[in-house]
N, CA, C and O atoms as CSV, one atom per row, in Angstrom:
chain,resi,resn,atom,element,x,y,z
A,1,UNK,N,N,-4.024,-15.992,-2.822
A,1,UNK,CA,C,-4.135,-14.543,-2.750
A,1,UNK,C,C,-3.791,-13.957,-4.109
A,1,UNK,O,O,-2.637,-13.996,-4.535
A,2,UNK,N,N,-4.812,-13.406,-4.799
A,2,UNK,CA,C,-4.627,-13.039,-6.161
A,2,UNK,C,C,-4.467,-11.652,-6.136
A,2,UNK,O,O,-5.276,-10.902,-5.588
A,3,UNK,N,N,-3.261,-11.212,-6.817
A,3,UNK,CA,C,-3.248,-10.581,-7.302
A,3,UNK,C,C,-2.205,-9.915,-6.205
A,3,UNK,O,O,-1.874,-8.749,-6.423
A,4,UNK,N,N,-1.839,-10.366,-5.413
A,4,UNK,CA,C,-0.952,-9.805,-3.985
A,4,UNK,C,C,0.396,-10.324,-3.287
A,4,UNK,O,O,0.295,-10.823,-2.166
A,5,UNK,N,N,1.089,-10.271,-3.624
A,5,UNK,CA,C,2.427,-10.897,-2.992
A,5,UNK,C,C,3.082,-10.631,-1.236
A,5,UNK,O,O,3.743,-9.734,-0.713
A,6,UNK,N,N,2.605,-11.666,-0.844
A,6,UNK,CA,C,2.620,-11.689,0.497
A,6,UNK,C,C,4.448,-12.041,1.099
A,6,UNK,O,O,5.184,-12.941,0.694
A,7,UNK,N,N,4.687,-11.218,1.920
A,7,UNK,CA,C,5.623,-12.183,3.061
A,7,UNK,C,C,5.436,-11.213,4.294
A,7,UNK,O,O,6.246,-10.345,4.619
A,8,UNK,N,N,4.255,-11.493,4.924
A,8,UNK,CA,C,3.963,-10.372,6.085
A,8,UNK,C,C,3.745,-10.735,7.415
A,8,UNK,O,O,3.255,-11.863,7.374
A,9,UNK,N,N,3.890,-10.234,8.990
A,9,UNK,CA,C,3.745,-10.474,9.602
A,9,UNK,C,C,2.412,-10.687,10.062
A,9,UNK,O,O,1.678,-9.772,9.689
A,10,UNK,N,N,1.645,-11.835,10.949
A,10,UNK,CA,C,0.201,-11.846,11.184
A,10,UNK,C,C,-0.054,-11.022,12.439
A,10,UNK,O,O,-1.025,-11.060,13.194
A,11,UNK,N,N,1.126,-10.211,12.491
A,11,UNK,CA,C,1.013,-9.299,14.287
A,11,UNK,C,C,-0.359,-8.614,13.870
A,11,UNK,O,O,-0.746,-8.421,12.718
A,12,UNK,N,N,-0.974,-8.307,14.980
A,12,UNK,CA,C,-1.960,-7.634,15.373
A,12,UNK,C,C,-2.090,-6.506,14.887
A,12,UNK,O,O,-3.229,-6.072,14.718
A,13,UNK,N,N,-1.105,-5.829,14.579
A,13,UNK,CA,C,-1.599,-4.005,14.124
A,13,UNK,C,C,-1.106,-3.924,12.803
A,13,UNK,O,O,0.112,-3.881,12.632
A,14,UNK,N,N,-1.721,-3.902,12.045
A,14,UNK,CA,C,-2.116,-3.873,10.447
A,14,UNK,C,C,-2.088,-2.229,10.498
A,14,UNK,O,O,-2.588,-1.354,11.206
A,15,UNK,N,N,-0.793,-2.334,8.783
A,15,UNK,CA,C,-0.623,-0.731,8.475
A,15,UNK,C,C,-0.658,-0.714,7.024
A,15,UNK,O,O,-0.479,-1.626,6.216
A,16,UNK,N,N,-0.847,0.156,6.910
A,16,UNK,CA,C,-0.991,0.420,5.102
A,16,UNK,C,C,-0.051,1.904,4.828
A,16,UNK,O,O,-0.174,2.969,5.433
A,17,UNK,N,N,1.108,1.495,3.476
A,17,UNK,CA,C,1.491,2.180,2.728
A,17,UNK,C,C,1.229,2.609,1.736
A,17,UNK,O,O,0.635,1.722,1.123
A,18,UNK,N,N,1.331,3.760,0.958
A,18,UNK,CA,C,0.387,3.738,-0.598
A,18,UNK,C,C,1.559,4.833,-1.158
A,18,UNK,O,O,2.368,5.573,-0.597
A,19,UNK,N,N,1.160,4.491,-2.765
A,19,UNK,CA,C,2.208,4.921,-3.701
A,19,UNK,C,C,1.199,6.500,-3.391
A,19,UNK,O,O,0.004,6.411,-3.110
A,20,UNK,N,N,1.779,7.610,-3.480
A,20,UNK,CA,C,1.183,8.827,-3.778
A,20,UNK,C,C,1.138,9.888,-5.100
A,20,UNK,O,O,0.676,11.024,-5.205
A,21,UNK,N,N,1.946,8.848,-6.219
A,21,UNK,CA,C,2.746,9.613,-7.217
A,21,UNK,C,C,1.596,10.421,-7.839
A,21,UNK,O,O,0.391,10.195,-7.728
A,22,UNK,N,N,2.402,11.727,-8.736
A,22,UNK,CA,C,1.399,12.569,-9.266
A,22,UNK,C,C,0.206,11.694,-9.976
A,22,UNK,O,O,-0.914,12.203,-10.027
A,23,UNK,N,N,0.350,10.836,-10.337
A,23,UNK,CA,C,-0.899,9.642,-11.671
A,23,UNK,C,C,-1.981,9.523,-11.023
A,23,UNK,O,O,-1.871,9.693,-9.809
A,24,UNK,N,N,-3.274,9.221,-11.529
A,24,UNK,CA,C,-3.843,8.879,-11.650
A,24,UNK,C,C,-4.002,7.133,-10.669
A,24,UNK,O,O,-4.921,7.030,-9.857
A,25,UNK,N,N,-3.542,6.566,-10.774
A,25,UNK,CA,C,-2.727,5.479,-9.826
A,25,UNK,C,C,-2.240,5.655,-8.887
A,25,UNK,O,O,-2.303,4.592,-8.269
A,26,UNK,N,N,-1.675,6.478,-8.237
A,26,UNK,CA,C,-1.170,6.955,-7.498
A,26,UNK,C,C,-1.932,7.338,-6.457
A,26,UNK,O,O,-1.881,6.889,-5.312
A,27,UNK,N,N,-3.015,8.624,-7.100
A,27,UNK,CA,C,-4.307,9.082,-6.336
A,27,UNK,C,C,-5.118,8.056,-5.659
A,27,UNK,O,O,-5.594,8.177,-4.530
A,28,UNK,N,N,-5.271,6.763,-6.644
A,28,UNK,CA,C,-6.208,5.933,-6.316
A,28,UNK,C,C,-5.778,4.750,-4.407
A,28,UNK,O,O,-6.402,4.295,-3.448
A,29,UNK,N,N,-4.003,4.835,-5.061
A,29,UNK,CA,C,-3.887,3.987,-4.074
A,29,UNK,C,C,-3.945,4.630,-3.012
A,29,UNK,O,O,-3.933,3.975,-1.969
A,30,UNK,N,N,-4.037,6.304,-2.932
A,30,UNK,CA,C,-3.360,7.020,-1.858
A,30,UNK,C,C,-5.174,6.634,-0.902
A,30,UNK,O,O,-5.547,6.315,0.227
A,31,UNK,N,N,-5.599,6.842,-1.839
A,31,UNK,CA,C,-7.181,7.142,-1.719
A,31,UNK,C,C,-7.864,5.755,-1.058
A,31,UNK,O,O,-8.841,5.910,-0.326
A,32,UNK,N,N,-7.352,4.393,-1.313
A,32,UNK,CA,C,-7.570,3.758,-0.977
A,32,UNK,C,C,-7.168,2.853,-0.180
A,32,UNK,O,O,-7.653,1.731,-0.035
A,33,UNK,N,N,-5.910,3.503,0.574
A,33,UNK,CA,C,-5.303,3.393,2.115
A,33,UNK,C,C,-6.138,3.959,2.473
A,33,UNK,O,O,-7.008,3.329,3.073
A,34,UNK,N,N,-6.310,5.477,2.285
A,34,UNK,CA,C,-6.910,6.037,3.322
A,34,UNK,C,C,-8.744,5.604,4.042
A,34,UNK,O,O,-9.222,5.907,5.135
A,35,UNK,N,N,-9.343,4.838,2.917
A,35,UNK,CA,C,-10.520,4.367,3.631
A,35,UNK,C,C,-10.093,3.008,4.746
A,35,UNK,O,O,-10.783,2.685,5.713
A,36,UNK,N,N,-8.580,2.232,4.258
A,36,UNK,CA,C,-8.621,1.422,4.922
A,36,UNK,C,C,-8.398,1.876,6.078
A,36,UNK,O,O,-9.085,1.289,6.913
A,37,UNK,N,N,-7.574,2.863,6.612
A,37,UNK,CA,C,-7.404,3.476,7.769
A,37,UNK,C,C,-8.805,4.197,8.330
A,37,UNK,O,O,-9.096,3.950,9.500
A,38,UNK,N,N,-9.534,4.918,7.700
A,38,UNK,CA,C,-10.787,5.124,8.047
A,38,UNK,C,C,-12.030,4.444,8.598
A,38,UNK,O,O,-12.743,4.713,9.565
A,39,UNK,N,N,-12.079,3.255,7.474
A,39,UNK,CA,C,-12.593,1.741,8.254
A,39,UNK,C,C,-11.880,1.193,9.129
A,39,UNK,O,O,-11.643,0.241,8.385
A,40,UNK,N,N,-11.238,0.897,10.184
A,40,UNK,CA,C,-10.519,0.775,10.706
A,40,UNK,C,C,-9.702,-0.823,10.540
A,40,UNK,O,O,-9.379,-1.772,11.255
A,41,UNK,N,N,-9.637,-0.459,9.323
A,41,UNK,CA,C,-8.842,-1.856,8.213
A,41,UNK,C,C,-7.601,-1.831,8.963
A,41,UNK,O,O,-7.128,-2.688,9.709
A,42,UNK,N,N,-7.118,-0.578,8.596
A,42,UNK,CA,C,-5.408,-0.597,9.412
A,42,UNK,C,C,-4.764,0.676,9.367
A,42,UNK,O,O,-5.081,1.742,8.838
A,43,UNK,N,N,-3.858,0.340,9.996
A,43,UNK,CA,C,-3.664,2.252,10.374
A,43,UNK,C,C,-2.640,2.734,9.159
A,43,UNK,O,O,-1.574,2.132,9.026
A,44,UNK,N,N,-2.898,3.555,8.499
A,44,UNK,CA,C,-1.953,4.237,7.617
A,44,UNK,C,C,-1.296,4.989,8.225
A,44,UNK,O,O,-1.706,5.595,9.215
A,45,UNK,N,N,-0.029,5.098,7.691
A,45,UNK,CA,C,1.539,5.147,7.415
A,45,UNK,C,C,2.178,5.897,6.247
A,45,UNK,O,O,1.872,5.724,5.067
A,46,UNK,N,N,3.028,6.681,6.668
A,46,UNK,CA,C,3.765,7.801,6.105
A,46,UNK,C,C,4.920,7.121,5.148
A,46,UNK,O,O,5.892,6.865,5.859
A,47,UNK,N,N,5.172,6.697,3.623
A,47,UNK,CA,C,5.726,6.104,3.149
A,47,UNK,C,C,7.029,7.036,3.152
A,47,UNK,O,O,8.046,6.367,2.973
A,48,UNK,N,N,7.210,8.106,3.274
A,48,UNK,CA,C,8.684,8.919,3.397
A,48,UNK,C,C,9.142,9.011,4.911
A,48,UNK,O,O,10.267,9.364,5.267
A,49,UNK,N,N,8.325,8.721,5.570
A,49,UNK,CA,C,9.584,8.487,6.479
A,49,UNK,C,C,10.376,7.168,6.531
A,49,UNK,O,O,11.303,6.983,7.320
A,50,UNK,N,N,9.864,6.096,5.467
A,50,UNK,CA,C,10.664,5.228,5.508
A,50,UNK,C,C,11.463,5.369,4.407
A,50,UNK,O,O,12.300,4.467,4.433
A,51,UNK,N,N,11.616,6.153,3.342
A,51,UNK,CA,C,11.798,7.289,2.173
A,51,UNK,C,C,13.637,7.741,2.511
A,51,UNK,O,O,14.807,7.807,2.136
A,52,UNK,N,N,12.289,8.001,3.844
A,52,UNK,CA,C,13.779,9.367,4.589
A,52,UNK,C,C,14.495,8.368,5.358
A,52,UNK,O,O,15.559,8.877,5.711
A,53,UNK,N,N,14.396,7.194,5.771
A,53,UNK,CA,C,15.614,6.476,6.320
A,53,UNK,C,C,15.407,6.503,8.116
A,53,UNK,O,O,16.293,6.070,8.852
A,54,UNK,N,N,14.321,6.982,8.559
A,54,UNK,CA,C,14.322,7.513,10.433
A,54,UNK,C,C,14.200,6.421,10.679
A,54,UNK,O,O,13.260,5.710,10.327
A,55,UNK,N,N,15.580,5.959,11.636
A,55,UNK,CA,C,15.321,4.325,11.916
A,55,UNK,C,C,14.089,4.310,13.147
A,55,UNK,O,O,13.283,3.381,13.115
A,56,UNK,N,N,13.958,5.471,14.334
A,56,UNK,CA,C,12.862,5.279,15.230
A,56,UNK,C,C,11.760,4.983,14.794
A,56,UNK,O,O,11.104,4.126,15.387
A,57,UNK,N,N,11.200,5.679,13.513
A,57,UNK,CA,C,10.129,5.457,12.517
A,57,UNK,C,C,9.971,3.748,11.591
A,57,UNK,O,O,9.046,2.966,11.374
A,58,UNK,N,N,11.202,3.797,11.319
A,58,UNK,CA,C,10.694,2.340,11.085
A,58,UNK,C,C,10.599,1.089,12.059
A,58,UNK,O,O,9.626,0.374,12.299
A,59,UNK,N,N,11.910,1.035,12.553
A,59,UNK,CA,C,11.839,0.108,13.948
A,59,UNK,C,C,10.210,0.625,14.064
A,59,UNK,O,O,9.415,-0.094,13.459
A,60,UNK,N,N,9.619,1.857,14.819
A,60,UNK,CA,C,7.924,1.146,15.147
A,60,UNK,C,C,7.019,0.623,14.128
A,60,UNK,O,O,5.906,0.266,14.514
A,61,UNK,N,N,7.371,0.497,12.640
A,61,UNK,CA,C,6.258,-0.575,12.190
A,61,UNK,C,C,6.955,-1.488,11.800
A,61,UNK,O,O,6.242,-2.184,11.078
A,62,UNK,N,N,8.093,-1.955,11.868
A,62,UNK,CA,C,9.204,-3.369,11.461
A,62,UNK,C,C,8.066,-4.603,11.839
A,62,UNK,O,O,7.797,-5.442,10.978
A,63,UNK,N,N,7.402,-4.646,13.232
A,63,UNK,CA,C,7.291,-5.754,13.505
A,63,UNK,C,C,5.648,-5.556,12.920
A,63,UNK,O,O,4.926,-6.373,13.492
A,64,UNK,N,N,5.005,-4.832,12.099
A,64,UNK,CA,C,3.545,-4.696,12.080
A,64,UNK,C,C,3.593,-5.448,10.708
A,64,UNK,O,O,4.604,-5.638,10.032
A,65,UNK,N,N,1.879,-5.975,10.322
A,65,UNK,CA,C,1.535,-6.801,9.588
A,65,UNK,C,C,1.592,-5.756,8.538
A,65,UNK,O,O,0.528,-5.135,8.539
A,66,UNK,N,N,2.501,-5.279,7.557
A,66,UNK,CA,C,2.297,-4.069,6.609
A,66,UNK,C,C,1.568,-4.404,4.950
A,66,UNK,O,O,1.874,-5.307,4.172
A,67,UNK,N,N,1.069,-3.883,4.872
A,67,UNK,CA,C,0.565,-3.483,3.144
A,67,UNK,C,C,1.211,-2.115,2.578
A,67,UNK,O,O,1.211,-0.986,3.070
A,68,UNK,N,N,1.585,-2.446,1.762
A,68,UNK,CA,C,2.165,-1.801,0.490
A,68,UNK,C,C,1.469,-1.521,-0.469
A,68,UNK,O,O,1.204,-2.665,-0.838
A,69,UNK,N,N,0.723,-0.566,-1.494
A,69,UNK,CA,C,0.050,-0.150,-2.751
A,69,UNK,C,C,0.675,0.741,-3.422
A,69,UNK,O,O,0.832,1.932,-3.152
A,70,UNK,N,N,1.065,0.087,-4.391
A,70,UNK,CA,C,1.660,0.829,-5.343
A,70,UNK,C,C,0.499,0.956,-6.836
A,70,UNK,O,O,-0.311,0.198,-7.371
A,71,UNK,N,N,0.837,1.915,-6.997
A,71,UNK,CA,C,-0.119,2.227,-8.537
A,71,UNK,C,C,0.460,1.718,-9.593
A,71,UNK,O,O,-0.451,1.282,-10.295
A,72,UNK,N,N,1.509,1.525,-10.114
A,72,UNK,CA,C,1.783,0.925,-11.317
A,72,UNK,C,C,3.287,0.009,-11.091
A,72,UNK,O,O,3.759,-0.265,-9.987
A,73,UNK,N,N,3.816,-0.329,-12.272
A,73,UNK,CA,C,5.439,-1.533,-11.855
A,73,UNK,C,C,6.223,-0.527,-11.739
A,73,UNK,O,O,6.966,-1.068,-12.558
A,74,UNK,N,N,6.810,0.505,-11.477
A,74,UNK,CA,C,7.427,1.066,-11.275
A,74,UNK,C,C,8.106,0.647,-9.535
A,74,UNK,O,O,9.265,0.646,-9.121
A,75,UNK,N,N,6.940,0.362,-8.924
A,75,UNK,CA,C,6.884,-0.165,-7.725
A,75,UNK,C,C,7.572,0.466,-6.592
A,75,UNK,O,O,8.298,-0.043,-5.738
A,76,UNK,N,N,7.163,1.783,-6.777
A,76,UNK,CA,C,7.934,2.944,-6.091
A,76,UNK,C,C,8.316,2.611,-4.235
A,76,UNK,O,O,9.315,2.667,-3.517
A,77,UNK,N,N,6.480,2.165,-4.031
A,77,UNK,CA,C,7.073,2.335,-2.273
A,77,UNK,C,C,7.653,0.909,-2.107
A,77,UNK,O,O,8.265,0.619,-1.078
A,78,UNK,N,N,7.431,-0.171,-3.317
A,78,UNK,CA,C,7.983,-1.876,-2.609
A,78,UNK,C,C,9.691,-1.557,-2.579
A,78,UNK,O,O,10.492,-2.208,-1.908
A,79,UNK,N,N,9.993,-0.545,-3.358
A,79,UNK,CA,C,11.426,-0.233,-3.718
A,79,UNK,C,C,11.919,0.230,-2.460
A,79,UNK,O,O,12.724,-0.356,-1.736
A,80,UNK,N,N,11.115,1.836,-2.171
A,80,UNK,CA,C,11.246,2.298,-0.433
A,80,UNK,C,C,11.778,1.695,0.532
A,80,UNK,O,O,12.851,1.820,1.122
A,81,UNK,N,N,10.362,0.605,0.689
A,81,UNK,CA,C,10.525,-0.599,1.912
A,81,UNK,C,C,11.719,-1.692,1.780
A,81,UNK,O,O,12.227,-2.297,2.725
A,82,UNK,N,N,12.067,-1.819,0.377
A,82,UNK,CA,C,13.724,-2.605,0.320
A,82,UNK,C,C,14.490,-2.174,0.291
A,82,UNK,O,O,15.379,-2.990,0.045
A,83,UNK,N,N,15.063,-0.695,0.457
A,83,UNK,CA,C,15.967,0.135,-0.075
A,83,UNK,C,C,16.217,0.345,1.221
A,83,UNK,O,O,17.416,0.603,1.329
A,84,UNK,N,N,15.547,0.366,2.515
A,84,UNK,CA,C,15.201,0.507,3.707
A,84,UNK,C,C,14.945,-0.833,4.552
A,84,UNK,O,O,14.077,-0.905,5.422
A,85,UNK,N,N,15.587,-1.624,4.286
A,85,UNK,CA,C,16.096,-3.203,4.747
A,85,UNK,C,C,14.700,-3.434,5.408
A,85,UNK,O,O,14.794,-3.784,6.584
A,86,UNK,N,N,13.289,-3.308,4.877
A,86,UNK,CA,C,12.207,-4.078,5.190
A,86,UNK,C,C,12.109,-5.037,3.636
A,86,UNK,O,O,12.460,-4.847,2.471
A,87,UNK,N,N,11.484,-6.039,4.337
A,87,UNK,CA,C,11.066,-6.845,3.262
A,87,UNK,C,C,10.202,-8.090,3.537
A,87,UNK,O,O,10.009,-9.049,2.789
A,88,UNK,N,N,9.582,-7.797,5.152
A,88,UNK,CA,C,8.360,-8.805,5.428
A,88,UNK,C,C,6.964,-7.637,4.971
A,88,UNK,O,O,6.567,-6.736,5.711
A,89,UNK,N,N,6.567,-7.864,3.985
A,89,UNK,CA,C,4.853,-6.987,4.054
A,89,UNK,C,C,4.031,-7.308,2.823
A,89,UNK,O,O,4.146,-8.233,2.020
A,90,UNK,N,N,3.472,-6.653,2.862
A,90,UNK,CA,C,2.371,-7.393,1.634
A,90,UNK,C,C,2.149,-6.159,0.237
A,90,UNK,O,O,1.722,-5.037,0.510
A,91,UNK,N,N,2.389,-6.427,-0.773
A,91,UNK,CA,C,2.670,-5.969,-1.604
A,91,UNK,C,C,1.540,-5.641,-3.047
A,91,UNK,O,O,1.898,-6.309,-4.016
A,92,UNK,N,N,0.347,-4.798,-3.318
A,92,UNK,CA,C,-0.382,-4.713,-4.217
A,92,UNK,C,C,-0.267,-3.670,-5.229
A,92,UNK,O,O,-0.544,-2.486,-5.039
A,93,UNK,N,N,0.234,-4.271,-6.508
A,93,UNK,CA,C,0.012,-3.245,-7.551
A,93,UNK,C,C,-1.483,-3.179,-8.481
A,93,UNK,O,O,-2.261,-4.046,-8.879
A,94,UNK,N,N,-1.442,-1.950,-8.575
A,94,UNK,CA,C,-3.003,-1.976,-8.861
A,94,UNK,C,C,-2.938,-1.947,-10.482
A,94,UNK,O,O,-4.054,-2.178,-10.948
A,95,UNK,N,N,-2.166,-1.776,-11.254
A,95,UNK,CA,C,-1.860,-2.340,-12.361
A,95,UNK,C,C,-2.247,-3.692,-12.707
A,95,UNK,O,O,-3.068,-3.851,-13.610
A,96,UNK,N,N,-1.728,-4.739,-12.062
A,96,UNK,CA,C,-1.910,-6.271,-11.779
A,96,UNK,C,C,-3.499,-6.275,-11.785
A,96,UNK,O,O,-4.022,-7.266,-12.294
A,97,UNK,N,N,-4.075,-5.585,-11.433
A,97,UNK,CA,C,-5.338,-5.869,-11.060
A,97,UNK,C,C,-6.444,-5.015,-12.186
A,97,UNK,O,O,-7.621,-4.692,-12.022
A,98,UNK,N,N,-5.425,-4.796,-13.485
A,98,UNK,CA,C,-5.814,-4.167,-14.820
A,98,UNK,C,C,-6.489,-3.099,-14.611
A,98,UNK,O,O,-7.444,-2.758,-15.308
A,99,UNK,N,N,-6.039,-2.450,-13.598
A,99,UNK,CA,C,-6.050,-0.852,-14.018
A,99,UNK,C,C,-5.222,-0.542,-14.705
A,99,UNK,O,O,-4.106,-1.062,-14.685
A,100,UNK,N,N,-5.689,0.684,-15.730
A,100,UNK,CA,C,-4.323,1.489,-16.314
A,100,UNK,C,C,-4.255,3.063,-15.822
A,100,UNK,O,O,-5.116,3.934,-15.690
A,101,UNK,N,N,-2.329,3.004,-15.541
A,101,UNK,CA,C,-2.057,4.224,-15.293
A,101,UNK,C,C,-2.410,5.631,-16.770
A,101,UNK,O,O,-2.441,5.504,-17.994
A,102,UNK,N,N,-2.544,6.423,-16.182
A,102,UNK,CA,C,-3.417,7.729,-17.178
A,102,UNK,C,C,-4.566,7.339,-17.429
A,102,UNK,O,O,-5.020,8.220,-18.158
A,103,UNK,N,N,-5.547,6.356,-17.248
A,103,UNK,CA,C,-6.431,6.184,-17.349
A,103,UNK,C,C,-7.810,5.816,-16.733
A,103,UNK,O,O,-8.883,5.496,-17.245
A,104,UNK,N,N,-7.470,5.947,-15.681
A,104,UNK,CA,C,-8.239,5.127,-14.673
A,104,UNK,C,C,-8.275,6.405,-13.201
A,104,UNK,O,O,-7.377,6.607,-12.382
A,105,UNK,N,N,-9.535,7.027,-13.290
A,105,UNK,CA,C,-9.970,8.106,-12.973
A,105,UNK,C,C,-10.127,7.619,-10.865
A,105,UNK,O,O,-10.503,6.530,-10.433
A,106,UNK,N,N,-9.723,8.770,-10.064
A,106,UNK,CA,C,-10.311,8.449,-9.032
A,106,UNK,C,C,-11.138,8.676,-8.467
A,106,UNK,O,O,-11.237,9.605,-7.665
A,107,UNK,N,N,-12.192,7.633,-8.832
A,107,UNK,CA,C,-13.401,8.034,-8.735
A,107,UNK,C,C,-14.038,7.132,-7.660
A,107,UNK,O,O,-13.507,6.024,-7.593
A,108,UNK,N,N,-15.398,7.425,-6.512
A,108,UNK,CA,C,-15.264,6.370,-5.628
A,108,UNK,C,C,-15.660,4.738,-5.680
A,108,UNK,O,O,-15.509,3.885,-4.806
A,109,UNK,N,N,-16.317,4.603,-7.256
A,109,UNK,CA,C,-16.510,3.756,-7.349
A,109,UNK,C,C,-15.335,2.198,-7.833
A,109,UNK,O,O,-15.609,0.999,-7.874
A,110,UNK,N,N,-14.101,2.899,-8.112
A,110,UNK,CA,C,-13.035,2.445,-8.462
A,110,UNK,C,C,-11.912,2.098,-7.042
A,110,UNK,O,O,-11.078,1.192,-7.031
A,111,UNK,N,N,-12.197,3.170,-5.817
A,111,UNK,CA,C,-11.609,3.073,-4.997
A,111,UNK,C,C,-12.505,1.994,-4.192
A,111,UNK,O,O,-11.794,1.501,-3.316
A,112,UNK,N,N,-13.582,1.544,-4.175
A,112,UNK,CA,C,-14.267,0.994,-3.519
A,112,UNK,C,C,-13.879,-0.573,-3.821
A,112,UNK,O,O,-13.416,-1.376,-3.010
A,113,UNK,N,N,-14.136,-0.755,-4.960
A,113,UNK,CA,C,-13.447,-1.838,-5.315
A,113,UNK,C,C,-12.012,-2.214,-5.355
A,113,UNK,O,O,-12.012,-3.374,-5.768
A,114,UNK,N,N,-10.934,-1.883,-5.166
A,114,UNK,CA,C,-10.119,-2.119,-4.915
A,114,UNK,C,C,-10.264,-2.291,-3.380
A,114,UNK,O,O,-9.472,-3.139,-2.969
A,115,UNK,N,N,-10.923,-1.824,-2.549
A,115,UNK,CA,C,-10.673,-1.440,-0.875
A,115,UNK,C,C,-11.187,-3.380,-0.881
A,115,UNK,O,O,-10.671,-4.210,-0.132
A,116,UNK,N,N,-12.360,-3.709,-1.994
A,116,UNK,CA,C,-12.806,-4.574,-1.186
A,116,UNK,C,C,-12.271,-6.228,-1.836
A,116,UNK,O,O,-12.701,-7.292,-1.390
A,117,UNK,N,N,-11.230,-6.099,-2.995
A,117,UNK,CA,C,-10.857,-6.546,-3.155
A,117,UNK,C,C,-9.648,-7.192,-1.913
A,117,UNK,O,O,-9.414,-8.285,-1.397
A,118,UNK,N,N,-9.029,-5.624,-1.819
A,118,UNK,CA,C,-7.764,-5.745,-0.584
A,118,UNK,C,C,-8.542,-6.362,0.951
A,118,UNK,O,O,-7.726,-6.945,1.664
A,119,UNK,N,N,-9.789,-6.311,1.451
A,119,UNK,CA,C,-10.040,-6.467,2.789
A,119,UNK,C,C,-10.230,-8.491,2.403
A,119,UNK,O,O,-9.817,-9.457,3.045
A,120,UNK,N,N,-11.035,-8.407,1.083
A,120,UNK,CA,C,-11.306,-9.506,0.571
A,120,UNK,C,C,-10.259,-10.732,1.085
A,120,UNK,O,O,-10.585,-11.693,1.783
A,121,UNK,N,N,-9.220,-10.504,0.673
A,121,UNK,CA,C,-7.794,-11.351,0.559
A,121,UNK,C,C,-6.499,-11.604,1.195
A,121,UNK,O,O,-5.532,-12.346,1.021
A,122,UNK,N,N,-7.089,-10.163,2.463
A,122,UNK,CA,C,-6.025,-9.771,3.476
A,122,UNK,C,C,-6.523,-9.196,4.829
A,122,UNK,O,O,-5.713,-8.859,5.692
């Protein structure tokens, strides 16, 4: 699995987190949860409520097969999800995958490829 750092559950209901930060990166990953949830890749997920600590909120996706996208190493939501005693899920920075942050426009042909990289490998 290139480019993706796995330790995730194979349960049945697949969720996706995404970095939302103001960047350029940010946009892209937000942008490219959201087709996975649209395709019905997997259901997206509110990265502040695990942010905000609501244990009812996390207890219901603890046991789900999760993805993580973060836009650059800063690694904002993998930080979230450990800061917040998760640490089974699957982890993609889109940096790794030589995008650059400020530079790398969200545009759909950029989100597309990443979507199909991620369905590709996971």
């Amino acid at each position: 699995m290139e480019n993706l750092t796995c330790s995730c559950n194979d349960g049945a209901t697949k969720t996706v987190f995404a970095c939302s930060g103001a960047a350029d990166l940010g946009e892209v990953s937000d942008l490219v949860a959201r087709k996975l949830h649209n395709d019905g890749e997997r259901q997206m997920k509110c990265l502040a409520f695990i942010g905000a600590g609501i244990p009812e909120m996390i207890d219901a996706v603890r046991k789900t097969n999760m993805l993580v996208i973060d836009g650059c190493n800063l690694d904002c939501g993998r930080l979230t999800m450990e800061k917040n005693g998760i640490s089974d899920f699957c982890h993609l920075r889109l940096t790794d995958l030589g995008y650059i942050k400020g530079h790398t426009p969200a545009t759909r042909h950029t989100v597309n490829q990443i979507y199909e990289h991620t369905v590709s490998i996971h």
